[in-house]
C-alpha positions in Angstrom: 167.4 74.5 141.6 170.0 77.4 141.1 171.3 77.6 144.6 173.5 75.1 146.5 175.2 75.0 150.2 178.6 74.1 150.5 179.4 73.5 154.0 182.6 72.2 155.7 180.5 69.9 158.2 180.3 66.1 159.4 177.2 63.7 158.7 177.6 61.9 161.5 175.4 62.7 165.3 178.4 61.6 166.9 181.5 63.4 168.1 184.3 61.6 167.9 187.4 62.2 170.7 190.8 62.8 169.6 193.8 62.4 172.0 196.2 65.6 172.3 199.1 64.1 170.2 196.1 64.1 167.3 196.5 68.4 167.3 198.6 68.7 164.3 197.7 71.4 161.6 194.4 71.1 159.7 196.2 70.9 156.3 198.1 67.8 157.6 195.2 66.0 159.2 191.2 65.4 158.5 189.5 68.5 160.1 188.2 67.8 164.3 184.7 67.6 165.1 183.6 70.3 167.5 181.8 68.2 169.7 178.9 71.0 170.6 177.9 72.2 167.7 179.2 69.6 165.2 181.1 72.0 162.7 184.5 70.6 161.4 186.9 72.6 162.8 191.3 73.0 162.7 192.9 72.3 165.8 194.3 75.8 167.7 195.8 75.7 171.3 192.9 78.5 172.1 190.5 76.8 171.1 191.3 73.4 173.0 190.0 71.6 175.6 191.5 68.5 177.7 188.9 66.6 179.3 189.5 62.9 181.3 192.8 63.1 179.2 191.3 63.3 175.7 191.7 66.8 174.0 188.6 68.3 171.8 188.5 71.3 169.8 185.9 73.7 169.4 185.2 76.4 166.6 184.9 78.8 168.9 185.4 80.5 172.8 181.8 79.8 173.0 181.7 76.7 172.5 184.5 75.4 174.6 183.0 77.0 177.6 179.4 75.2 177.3 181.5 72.1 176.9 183.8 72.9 179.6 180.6 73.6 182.2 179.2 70.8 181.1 181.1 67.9 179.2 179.1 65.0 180.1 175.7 66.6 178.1 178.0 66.6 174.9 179.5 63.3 175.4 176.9 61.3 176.3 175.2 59.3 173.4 171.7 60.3 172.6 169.0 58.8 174.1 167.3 55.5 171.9 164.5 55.1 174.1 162.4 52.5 173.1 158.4 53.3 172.2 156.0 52.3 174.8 154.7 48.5 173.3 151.5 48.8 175.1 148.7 50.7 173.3 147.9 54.2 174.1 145.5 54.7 176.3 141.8 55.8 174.9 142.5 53.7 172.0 139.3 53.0 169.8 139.3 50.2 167.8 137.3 49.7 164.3 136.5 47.1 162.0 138.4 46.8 159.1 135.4 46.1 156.7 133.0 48.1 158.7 133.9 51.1 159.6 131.6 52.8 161.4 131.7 50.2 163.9 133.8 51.8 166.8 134.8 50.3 170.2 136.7 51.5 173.4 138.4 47.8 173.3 139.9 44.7 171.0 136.8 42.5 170.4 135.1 41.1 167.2 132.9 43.4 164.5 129.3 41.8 165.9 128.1 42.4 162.0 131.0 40.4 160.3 133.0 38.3 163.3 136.2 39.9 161.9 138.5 41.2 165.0 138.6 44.8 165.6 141.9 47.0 165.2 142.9 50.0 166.5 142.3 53.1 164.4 145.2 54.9 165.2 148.1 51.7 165.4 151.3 52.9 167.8 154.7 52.5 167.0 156.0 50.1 169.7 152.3 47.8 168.9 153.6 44.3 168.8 152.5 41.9 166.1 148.5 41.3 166.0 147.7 38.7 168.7 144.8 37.5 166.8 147.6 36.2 164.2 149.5 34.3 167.1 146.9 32.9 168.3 145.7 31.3 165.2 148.5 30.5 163.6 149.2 28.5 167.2 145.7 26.7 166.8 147.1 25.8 163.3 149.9 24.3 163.8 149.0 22.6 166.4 146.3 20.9 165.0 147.5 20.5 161.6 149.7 17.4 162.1 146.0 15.9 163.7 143.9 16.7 160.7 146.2 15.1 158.4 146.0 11.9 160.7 141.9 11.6 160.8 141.7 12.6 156.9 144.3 9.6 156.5 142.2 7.1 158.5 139.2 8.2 157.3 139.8 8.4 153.7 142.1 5.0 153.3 141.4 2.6 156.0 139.3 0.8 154.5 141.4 0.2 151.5 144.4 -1.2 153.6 141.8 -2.6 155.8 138.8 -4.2 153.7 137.3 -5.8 157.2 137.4 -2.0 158.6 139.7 -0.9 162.4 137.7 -1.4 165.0 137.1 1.4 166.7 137.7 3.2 164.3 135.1 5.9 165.4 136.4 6.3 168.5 139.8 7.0 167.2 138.8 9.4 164.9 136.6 11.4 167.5 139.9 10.9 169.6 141.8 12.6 166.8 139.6 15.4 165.7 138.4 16.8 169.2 141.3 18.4 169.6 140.8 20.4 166.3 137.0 20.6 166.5 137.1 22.5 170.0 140.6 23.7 170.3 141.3 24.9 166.9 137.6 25.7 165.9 136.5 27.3 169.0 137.1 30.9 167.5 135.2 29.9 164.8 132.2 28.8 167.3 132.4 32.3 169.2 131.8 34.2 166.2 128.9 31.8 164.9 127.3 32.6 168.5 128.3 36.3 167.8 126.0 35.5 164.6 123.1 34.2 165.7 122.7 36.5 168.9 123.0 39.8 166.9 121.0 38.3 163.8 123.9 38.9 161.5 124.3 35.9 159.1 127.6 36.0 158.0 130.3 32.9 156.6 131.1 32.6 160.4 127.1 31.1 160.6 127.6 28.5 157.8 131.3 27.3 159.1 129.7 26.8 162.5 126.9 25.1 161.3 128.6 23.4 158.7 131.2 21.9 161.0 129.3 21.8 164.4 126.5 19.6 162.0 129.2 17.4 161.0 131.3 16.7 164.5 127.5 16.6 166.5 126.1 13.9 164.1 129.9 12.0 163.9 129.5 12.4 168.1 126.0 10.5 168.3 127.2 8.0 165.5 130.1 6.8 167.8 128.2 6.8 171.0 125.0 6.0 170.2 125.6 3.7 166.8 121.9 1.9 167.6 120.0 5.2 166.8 121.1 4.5 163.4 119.7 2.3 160.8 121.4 -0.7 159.1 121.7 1.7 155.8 123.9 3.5 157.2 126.0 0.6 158.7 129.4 0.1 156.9 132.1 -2.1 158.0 130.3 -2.5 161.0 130.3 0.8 161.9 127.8 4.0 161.0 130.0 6.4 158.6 131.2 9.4 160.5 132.4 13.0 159.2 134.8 13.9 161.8 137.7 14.5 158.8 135.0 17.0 157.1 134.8 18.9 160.2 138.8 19.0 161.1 139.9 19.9 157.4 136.8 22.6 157.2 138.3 24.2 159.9 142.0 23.9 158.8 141.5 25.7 156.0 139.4 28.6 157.6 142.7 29.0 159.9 145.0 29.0 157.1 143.0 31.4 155.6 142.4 33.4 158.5 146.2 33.7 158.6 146.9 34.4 155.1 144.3 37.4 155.6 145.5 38.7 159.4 149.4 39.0 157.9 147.6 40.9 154.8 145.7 43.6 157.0 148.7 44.0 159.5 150.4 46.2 156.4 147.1 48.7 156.7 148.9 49.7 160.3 152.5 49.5 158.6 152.5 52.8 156.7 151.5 54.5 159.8 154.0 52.8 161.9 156.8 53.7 159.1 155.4 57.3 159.4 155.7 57.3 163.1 159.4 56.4 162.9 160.3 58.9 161.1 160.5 61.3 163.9 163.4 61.6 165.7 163.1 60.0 169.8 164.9 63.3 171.1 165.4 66.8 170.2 168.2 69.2 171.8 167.2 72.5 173.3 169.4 75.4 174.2 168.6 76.7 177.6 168.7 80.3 178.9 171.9 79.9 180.7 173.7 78.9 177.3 173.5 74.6 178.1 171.7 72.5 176.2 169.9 69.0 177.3 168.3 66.1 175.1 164.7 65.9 175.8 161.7 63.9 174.3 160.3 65.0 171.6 157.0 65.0 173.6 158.9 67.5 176.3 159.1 70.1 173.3 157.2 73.0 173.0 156.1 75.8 170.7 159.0 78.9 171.2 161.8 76.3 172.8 165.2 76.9 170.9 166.8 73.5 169.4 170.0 73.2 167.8 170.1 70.9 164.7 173.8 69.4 164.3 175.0 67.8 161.1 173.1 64.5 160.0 170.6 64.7 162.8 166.2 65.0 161.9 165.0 68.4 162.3 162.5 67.5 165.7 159.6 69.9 165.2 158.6 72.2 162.6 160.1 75.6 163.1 162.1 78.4 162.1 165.9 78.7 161.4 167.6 81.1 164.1 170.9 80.9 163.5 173.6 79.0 160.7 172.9 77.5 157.6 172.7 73.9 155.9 171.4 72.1 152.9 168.2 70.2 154.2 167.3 66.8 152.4 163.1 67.4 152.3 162.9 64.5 149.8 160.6 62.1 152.0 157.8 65.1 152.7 158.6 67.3 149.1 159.8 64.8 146.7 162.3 67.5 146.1 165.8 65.2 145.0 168.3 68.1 145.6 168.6 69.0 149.6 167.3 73.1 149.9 169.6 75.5 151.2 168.1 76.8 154.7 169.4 79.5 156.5 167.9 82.6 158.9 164.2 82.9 158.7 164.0 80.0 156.6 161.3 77.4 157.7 162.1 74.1 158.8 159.8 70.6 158.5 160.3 68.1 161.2 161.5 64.6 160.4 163.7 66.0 157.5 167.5 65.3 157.4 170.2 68.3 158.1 173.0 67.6 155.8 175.3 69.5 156.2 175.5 72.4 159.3 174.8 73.4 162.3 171.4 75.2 163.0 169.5 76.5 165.9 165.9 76.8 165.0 162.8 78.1 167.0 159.8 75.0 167.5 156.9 76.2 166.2 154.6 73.3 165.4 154.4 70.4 167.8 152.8 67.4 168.3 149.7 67.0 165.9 150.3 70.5 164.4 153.6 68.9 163.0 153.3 68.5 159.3 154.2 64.8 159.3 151.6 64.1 162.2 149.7 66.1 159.6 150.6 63.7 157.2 149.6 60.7 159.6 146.3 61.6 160.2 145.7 62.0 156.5 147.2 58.7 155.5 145.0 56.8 158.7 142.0 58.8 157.3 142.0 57.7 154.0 142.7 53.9 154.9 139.4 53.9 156.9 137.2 56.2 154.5 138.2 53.5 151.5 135.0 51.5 151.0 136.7 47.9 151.3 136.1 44.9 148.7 132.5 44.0 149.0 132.8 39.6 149.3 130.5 38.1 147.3 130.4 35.3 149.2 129.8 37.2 152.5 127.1 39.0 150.9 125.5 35.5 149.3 126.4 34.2 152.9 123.8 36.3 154.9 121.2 35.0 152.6 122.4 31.7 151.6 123.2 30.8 155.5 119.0 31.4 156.1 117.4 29.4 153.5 120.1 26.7 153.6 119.1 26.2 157.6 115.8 26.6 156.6 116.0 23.7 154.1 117.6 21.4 156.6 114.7 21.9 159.2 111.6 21.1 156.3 114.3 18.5 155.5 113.9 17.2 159.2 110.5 17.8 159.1 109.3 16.4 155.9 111.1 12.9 156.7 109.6 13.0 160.3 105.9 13.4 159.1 105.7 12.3 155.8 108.9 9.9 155.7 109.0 6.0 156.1 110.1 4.6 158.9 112.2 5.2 161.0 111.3 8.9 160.0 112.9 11.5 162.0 116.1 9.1 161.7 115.9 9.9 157.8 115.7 13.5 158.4 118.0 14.0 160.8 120.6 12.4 158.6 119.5 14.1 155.8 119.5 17.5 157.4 122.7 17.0 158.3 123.8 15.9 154.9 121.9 19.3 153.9 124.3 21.3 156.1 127.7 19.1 155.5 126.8 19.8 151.6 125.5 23.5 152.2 129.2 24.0 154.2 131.1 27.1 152.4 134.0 25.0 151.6 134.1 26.0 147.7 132.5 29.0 148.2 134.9 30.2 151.1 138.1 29.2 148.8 137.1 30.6 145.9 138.1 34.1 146.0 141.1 33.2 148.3 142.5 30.5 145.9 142.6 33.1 142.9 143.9 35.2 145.0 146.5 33.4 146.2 147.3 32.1 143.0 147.2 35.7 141.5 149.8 37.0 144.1 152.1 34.2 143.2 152.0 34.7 139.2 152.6 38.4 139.8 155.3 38.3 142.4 157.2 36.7 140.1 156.5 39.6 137.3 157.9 41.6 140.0 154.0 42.9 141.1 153.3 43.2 144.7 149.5 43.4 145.6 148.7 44.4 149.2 145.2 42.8 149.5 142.4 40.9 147.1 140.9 44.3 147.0 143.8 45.7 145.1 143.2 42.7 142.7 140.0 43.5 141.9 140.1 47.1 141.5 143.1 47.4 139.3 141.2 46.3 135.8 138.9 49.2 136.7 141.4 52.4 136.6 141.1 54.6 133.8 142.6 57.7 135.5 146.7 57.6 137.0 148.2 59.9 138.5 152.3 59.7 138.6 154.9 61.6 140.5 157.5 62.8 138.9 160.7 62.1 141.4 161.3 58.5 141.5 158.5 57.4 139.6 159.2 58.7 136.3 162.7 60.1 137.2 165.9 58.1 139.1 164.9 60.5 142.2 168.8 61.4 142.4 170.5 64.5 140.7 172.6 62.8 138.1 175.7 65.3 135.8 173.5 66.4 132.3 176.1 68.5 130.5 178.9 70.7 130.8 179.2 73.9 128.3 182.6 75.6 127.7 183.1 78.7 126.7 184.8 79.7 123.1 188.7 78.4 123.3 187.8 75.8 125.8 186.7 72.5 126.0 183.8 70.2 127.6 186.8 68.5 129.5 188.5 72.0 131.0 185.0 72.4 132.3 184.5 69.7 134.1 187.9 69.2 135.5 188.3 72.4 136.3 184.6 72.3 138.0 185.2 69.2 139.6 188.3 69.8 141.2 187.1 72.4 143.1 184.1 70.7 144.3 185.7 68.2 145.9 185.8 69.9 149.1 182.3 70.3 149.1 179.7 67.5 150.5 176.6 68.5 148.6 175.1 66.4 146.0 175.1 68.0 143.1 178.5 68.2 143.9 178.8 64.6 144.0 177.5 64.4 140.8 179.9 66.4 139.2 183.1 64.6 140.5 182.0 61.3 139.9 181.3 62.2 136.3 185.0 63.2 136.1 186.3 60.5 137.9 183.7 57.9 135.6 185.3 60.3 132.1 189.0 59.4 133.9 189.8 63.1 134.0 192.7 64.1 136.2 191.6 66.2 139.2 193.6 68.6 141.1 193.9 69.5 144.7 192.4 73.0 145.8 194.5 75.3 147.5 191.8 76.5 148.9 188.2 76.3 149.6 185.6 78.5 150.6 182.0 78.2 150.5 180.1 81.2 149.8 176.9 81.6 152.2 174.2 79.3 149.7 175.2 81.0 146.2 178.6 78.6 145.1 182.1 77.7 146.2 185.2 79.4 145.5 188.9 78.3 146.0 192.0 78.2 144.1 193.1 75.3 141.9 196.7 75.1 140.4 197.3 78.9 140.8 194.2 80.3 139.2 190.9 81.7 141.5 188.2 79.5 141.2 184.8 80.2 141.7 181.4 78.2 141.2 178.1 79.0 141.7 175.1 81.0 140.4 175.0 84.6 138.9 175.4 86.1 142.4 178.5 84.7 142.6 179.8 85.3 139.4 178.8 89.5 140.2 180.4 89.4 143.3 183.5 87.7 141.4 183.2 90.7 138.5 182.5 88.4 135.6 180.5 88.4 132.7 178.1 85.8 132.2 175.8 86.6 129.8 177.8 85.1 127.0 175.7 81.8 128.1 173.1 82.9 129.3 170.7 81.3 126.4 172.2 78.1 126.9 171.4 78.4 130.7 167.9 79.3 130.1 167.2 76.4 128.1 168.8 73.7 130.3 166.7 75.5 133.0 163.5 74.7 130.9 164.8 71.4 130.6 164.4 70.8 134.1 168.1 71.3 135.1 170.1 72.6 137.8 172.8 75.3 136.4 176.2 76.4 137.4 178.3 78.9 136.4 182.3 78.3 135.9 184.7 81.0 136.6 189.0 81.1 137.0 190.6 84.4 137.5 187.3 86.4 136.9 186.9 84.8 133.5 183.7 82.7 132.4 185.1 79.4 131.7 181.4 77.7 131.5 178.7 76.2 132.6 177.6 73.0 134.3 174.2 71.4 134.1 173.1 68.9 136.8 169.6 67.1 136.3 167.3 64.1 137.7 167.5 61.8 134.8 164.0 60.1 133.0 163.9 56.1 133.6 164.8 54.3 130.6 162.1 52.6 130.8 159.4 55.5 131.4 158.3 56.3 127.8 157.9 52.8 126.7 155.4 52.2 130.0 153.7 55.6 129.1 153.4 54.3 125.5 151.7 51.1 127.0 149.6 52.2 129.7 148.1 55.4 126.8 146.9 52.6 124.1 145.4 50.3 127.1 143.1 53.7 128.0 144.3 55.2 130.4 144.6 58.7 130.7 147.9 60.0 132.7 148.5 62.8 134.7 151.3 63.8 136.6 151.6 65.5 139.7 155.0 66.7 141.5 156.3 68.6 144.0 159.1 70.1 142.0 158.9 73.5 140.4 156.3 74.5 137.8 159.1 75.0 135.0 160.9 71.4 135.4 157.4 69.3 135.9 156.5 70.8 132.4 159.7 70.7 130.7 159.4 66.4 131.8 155.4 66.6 130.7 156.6 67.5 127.9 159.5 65.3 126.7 157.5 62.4 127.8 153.9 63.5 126.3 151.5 64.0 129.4 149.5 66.5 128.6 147.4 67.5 132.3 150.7 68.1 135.0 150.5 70.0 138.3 153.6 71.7 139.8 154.5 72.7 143.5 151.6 70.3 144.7 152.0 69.9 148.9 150.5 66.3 150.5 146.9 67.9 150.4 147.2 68.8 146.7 147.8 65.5 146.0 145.4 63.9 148.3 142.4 66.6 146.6 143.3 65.5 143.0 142.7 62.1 143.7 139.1 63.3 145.3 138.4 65.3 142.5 138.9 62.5 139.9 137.0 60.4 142.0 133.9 62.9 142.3 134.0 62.9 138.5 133.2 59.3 138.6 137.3 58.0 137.1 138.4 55.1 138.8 141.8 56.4 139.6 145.3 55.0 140.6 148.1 57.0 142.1 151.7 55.9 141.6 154.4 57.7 143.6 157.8 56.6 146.0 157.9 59.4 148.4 156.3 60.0 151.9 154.5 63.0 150.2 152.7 60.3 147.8 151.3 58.3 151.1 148.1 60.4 151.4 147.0 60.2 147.9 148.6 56.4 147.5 146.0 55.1 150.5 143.0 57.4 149.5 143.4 56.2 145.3 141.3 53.3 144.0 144.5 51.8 143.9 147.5 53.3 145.0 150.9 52.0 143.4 154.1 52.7 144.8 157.3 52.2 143.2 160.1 49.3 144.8 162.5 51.8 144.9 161.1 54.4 147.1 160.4 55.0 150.9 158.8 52.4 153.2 156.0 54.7 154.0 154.7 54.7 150.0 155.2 51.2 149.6 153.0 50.1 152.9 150.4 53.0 152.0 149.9 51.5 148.1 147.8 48.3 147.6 150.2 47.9 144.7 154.3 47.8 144.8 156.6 47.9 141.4 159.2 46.0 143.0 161.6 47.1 140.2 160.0 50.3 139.9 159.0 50.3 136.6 155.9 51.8 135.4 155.8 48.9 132.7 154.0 46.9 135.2 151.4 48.7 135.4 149.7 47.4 132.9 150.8 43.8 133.9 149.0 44.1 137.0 145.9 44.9 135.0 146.2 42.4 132.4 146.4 39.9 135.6 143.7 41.6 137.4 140.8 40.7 134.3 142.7 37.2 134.6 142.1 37.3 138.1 138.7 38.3 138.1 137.5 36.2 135.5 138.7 33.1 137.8 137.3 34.3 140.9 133.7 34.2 139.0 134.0 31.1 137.3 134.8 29.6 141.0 131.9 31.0 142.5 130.0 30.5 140.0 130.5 26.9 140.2 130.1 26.8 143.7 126.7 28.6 143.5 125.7 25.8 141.0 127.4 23.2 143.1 124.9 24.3 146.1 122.3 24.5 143.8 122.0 21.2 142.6 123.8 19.6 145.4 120.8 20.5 148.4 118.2 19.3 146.9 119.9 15.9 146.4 120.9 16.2 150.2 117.6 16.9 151.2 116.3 13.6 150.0 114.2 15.5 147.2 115.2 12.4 144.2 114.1 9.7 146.8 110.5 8.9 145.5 112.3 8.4 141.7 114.9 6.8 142.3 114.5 5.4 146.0 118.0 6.8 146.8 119.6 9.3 149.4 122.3 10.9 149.6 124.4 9.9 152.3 126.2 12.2 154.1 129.4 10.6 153.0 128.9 11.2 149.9 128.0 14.8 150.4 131.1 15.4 151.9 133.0 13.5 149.4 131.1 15.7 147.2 132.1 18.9 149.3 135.8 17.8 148.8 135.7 17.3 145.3 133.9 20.7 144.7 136.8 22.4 146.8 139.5 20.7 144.6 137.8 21.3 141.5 137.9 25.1 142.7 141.5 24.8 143.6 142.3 23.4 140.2 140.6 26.1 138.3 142.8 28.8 140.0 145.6 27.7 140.1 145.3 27.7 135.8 146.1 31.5 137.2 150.2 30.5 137.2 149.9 29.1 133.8 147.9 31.2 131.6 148.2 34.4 133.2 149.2 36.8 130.1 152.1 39.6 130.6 
């Protein structure tokens, strides 16, 4: 970008007083803030104003008489009024795995038992109350299921004669957990079986209610039982099986609640970017801070230094560098000045504008940009669970096998009959209970996350985990994702008889008077080089085209060819060396003292270091990369280019980037986005897998399922290296637990009996449960340890 603002203005919203004995010349002391519009400003005895014995100074007549009607309106801090927590009213709430279930309130999804959010989360929405609610159950209960596993599982080493009452203890113990800590559980399995929709909530029920009902008879009605089943005196009882089933489902629950809750982040982080207030000039030349909501199309807003722009609009009056970088990805601020648009949410820099709303509400580009991102989060077809989907079959003929089990014993069975099928139906559904099954996914998983956080890979959710072996399309941004995302000093170029170092001090001198970045970058590459810097004389910015000034006698100016015509000097001696740092991506300034070209300056967002070795990588594992930015046409190819992508789009808006990623996708690629801007969050959320780097905005990060914590593209293919890992795990673990149930019914269900006059006690099968779920847990965590990359 050629053109640059230098303005004379403050950062800061607010204007700081200054007491009379302060109003000593401007040379001597740091400019005075005029506290209505914000300009920095020399103290003069015309323009000053004594108010409850502090003096301000103002930049003009003008302004000292709106601030002498009115002090208080410029004075008063601006208004920080908290969002309303409660949510809107007319929310609809969805389900997160199915969406086109809709509902006018919170509830649970009657095809899944998974709580309903709201589609469209608010900013002030406190923290899910599901999530406090179970992770109160769990705690709880937790020290109480530790205590009855204990008892249950070594009391009868310490004890050989058994503790009486043991029983009764343990049904003293696990109560608590069983109805207290299980009764969500118990809802949704009643949710199940009235709306016919078998889910894992059907075989957790069953599973523990089976085990707590037949523990229940056991203790109070021991007699019904026959001497078999007598040990230690006592009939064997499963409370522990049903108190640790339904610890786990809670800790579980937990882990996956706190996982979902970042869906409704990146539309909270959206939401906040909007300024609370916005300040609007009135007819009779006041002005008054009003709610952003209280704005409306044609209303006239002034912008002062450092503050959000409210509303898209239209710049009336002054002029300013805008910082667009969280909606355009742009890294240099763009000059704005009259007639120039404005987009709300972005940061004034530097000056004072007044500016005409012409987009409000949901016409506002970022509300725009909202909709889009809550859009794609709901139209993305979630994981399908294997076990859920095993589950609403499994769940039918497993309760079908424990009632032939009861039965079969009743009729055909010796005596006492029915007593023998009852136990053995309730071994059935202790064995049949998803406790391997359930953790099988959510063990890899968890192990997964681990191995990769500390490889610096941040997955949002399982499905992220699952999906990332599949990509064989990315799409990268270019600013901050394969750039630093912050203009950087490239080159200086001297003219003949001078050097690289007359440039640059020369350059830098004058510039620092001047707040804009890519002057910044300019004086602290002086300043790093140890090159002496003089003090302007002067200093003058020249209306968006350079900066002029004079620096140890001789006339200064800086800027672009407009400037250097206006200052009568020849330029076109470097001219070819500008046009090729232009096609190199760079921003170029001319150098000028005493109407002589002195040289050029060339100001650049610098590739990573570590971008071409990750291209490298991620081209020989398959994957074809394209890059997509919203900086000019010439600089996204001149960086396609050095780096070796071949397909790059230039000038691309939100919706460009957001109708790539469906394009891709309609031509069957399996394609992953990875950008660090607010203009990435569309096309991060809609993306098979969206991957968003450490380093960017909070809004990309909580719209990816993926974050580069260091923000190096080398992980990408990491995270897919782990993802086959991953997968691979999560198969063998159901897989085993698939063969675990298969073999394991049967033997429940009495079916070895007539060869080998045995039965399965349900002890055993819940010994057996316990063992499956550790071997499970075993297998996964091998994740941590063998995990390549």
């Amino acid at each position: 970008m050629e053109h640059r603002k230098h303005e004379k203005h403050d950062h800061h919203n607010h204007q700081h007083a200054h007491t009379g004995h302060d109003a000593t010349p401007a040379s001597a002391e740091k400019p005075f803030i005029d506290p209505v519009c914000g300009m920095k400003v020399a103290a003069h005895p015309e323009k000053t104003f004594t108010h409850n014995g502090l003096s301000y100074h103002f930049c003009s007549a003008r302004c000292m008489e709106k601030f002498r009607a009115n002090p208080e309106t410029y004075l008063k801090p601006k208004e920080n009024s908290r969002a309303d927590t409660s949510v809107p009213e007319g929310t609809m709430y969805t389900c997160p795995m199915h969406p086109e279930i809709q509902e006018p309130k919170p509830g649970n999804c009657p095809k899944c038992g998974m709580a309903l959010e709201p589609m469209m989360p608010s900013l002030g929405e406190e923290e899910n109350p599901e999530l406090v609610d179970f992770r109160r159950r769990f705690w709880w209960t937790l020290p109480l299921t530790f205590i009855v596993t204990a008892l249950a599982m070594f009391s009868h080493q310490i004890f050989p004669q058994g503790v009486p009452g043991q029983n009764w203890m343990e049904l003293v113990l696990s109560t608590p957990v069983v109805l207290y800590a299980g009764w969500p559980f118990f809802v949704r399995w009643a949710q199940s079986i009235i709306h016919r929709s078998p889910n894992m909530w059907t075989l957790i029920g069953t599973g523990t209610g089976a085990a707590y009902g037949y523990s229940l008879v056991a203790t109070i009605a021991p007699e019904l039982f026959p001497s078999v089943f007598q040990m230690h005196g006592r009939v064997g009882v499963y409370y522990e099986a049903a108190a640790v089933i339904i610890s786990l489902t809670l800790l579980g629950q937990i882990l996956e609640l706190r996982a979902r809750s970042q869906t409704s982040a990146a539309i909270k982080s959206l939401l906040g970017l909007a300024p609370k207030t916005a300040r609007r000039l009135k007819n009779d030349g006041t002005e008054e801070d009003v709610s952003l909501t209280h704005v409306h199309v044609g209303d006239v807003l002034r912008v002062r230094p450092g503050e959000k722009v409210p509303v898209d609009g239209e710049v009336l009056e002054g002029e300013s560098a805008l910082d667009e970088s969280m909606l355009t990805g742009e890294p240099v601020p763009v000059t704005k000045r009259a007639g120039d648009k404005l987009i709300g949410a972005t940061m004034n820099t530097s000056g004072s504008l007044v500016m005409r709303a012409e987009k409000v509400g949901s016409q506002t580009m970022l509300s725009q940009i909202v909709q889009m991102v809550a859009n794609a989060q709901r139209s993305r077809a979630p994981m399908q669970r294997l076990a859920d989907v095993v589950a609403a079959y499994f769940v039918v003929v497993v309760v079908t096998i424990a009632a032939l089990t009861l039965l079969g014993w009743g009729v055909f069975g010796p005596e006492p009959g029915w007593v023998y099928g009852f136990v053995n139906a309730v071994a059935v559904l202790i064995i049949a209970c998803p406790c391997a099954l359930g953790l099988a996914t959510p063990m890899s998983i968890m192990a997964a996350t681990g191995r990769a956080a500390t490889q610096g890979i941040l997955f949002r959710d399982a499905a992220a985990i699952e999906s990332m072996r599949k990509i064989d399309t990315l799409i990268v941004d270019k600013t901050g994702t394969l750039t630093e995302g912050k203009p950087a000093f490239d080159r200086a170029i001297a003219a003949p008889g001078l050097t690289e170092k007359d440039v640059l001090q020369l350059a830098a001198s004058i510039d620092q008077g001047s707040e804009h970045p890519l002057a910044h970058a300019i004086v602290a590459e002086a300043r790093k080089r140890g090159i002496t810097l003089y003090k302007p004389e002067t200093f003058e910015s020249s209306s968006g085209i350079g900066v002029r000034g004079v620096v140890t006698g001789r006339r200064i100016a800086l800027g672009n060819t407009a400037l250097m015509d206006r200052e009568n000097v020849d330029w076109n001696l470097l001219v070819r060396e500008a046009e090729d740092l232009r096609a190199e991506g760079a921003s170029v300034m001319y150098l000028a003292a005493d109407s002589q070209l002195v040289g050029l300056l060339a100001v650049s967002d610098p590739i990573k270091s570590t971008t071409p070795e990750a291209l490298l990588t991620l081209k020989e594992a398959g994957l074809n990369v394209v890059m997509a930015t919203g900086d000019g046409v010439t600089t996204a190819r001149s960086v396609a280019k050095h780096l070796g992508i071949p397909e790059v789009y230039g000038e691309v808006k939100p919706q460009d980037k957001l109708d790539l990623v469906e394009r891709f996708q309609r031509e069957g690629k399996i394609v992953a986005m990875a950008g660090d801007g607010i203009n990435d969050a569309p096309a991060l959320a809609k993306s098979n897998v969206g991957i968003a780097m450490g380093t960017g905005t909070d809004v990309a990060i909580n719209s990816a399922h993926v974050t580069l914590v260091k923000g190096d593209l080398r992980a990408i293919a990491q995270a897919r290296m782990l993802s086959v890992d991953t997968v691979r795990n999560m198969r063998q673990n159901l897989g085993f637990a698939f063969v675990y149930n298969a073999l394991g019914i049967p033997l429940a269900a009495g079916l070895l009996y007539p060869f080998t006059g045995q039965l399965l006690s349900p002890m055993i099968a819940a010994l057996a449960m316990s063992l499956s779920s550790v071997s499970v847990i075993t297998n996964a965590l091998r994740l941590r340890r063998t995990s390549r990359g």
